[in-house]
GULUMMAR-519379 format. One record per residue (C-alpha): residue in three letters; residue number from 1; x, y, z. Coordinates in steps of 0.5 Angstrom, whole numbers, plus 500, padded with zeros to 3 digits. Layout:
<atoms>
+------+------+-----+-----+-----+
| resn | resi |  c1 |  c2 |  c3 |
+------+------+-----+-----+-----+
|  ALA |  NUM |   X |   Y |   Z |
...
+------+------+-----+-----+-----+
</atoms>
This chain:
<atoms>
+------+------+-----+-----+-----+
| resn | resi |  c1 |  c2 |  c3 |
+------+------+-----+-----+-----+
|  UNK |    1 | 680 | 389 | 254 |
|  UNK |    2 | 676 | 393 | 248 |
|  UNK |    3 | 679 | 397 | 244 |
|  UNK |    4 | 681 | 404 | 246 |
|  UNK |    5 | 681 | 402 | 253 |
|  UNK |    6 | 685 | 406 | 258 |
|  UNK |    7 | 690 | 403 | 263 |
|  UNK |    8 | 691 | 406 | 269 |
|  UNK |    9 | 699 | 405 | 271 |
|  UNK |   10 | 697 | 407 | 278 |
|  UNK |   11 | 692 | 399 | 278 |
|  UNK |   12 | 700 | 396 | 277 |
|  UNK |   13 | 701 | 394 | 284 |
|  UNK |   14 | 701 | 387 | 285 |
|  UNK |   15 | 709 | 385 | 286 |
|  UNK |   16 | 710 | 379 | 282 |
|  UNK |   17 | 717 | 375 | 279 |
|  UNK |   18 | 717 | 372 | 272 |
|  UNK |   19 | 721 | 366 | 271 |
|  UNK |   20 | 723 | 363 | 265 |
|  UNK |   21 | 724 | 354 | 263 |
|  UNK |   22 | 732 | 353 | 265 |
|  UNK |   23 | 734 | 348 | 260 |
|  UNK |   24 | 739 | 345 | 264 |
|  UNK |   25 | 741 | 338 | 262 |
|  UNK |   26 | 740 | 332 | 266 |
|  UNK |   27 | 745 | 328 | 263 |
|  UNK |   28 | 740 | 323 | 260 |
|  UNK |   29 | 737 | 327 | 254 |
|  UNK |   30 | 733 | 331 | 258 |
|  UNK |   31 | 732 | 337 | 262 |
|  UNK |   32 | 732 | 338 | 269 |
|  UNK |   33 | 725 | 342 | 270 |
|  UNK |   34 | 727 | 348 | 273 |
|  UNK |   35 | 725 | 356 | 273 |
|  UNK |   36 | 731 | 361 | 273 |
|  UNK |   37 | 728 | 368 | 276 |
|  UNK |   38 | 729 | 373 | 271 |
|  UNK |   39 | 726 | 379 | 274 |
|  UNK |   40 | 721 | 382 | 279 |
|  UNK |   41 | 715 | 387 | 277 |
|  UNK |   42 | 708 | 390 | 278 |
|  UNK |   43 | 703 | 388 | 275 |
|  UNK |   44 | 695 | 387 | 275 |
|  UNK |   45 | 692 | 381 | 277 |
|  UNK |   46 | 685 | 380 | 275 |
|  UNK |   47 | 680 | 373 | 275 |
|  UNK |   48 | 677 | 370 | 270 |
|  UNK |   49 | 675 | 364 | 270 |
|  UNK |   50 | 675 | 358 | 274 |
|  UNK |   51 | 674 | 350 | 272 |
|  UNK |   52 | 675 | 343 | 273 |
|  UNK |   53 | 679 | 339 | 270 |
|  UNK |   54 | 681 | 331 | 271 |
|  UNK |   55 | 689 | 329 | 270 |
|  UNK |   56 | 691 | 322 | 272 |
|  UNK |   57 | 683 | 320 | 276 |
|  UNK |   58 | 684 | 326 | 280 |
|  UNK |   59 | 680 | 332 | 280 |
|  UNK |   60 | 684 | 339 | 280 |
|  UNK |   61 | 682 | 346 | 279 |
|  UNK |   62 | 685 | 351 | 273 |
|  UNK |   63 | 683 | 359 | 274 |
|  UNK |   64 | 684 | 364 | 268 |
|  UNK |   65 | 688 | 370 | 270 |
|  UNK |   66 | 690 | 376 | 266 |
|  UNK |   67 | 696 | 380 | 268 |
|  UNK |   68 | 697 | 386 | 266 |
|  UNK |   69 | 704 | 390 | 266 |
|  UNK |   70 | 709 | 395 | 263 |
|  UNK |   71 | 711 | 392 | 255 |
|  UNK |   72 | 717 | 388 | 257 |
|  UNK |   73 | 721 | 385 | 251 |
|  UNK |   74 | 723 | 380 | 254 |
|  UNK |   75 | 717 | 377 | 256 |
|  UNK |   76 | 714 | 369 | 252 |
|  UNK |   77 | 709 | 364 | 252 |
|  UNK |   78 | 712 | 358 | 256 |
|  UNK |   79 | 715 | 363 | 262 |
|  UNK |   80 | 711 | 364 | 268 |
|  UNK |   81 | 709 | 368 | 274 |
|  UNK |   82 | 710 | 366 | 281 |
|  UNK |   83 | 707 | 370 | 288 |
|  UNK |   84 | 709 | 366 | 294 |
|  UNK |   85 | 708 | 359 | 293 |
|  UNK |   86 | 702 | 361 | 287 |
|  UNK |   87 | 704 | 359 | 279 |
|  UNK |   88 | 701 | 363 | 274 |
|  UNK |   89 | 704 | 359 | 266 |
|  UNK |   90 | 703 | 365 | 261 |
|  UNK |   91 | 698 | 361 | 255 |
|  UNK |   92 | 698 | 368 | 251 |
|  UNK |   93 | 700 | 375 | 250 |
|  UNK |   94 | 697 | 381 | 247 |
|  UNK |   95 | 698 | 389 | 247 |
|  UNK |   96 | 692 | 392 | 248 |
|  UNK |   97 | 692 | 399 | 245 |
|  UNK |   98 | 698 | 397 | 240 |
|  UNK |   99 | 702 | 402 | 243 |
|  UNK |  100 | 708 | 398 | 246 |
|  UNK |  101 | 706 | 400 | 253 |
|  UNK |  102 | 703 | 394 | 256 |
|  UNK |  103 | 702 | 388 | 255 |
|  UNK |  104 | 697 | 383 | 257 |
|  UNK |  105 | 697 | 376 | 259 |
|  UNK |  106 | 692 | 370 | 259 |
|  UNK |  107 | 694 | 365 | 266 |
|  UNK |  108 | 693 | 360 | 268 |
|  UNK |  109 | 693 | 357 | 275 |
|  UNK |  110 | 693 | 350 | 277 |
|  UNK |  111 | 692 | 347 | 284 |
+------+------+-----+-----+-----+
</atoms>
């Protein structure tokens, strides 16, 4: 996003809910894995790029999105949204206009 570039708050209609790492203890020294719901908000999605990836002789698909939303504090690099069965991990965080308003998060979507 340039500089000086409006956000329009009216594009923030994509219901999205953000869950962060629950670091239960497995009781072996590790964790579980599990995601905790933190909260349901609006928020833009928008592509932006799409690649191909290979991870233990298999070929997967990784997409780039940026998400858009009111600032939370809250909100960290490590959580992530999900819609439906869709998973989006925040990779970076930014505030567009340095205002406190929104916040915008680099995704990405794995398949």
């Amino acid at each position: 996003m340039r500089p000086g570039a409006v956000i329009d708050p009216g594009h923030l209609r994509m219901r999205l809910n953000l869950e962060a790492p629950a670091d239960d203890d497995d009781g072996q020294g590790g964790s579980t894995g599990e995601w905790q719901h933190v909260t349901g908000l609006w928020a833009k999605l928008e592509p932006i790029s799409a690649s191909h990836l290979e991870q233990a002789s298999q070929i997967q698909q990784a997409a780039r999105y940026r998400v858009t939303l009111r600032h939370r504090p809250d909100v960290a690099i490590g959580m992530r949204f999900t819609r439906f069965e869709r998973v989006f991990h925040i990779l970076t965080m930014s505030d567009p206009d340095e205002t406190g308003r929104y916040l915008v998060c680099a995704c990405e979507e794995r398949s």
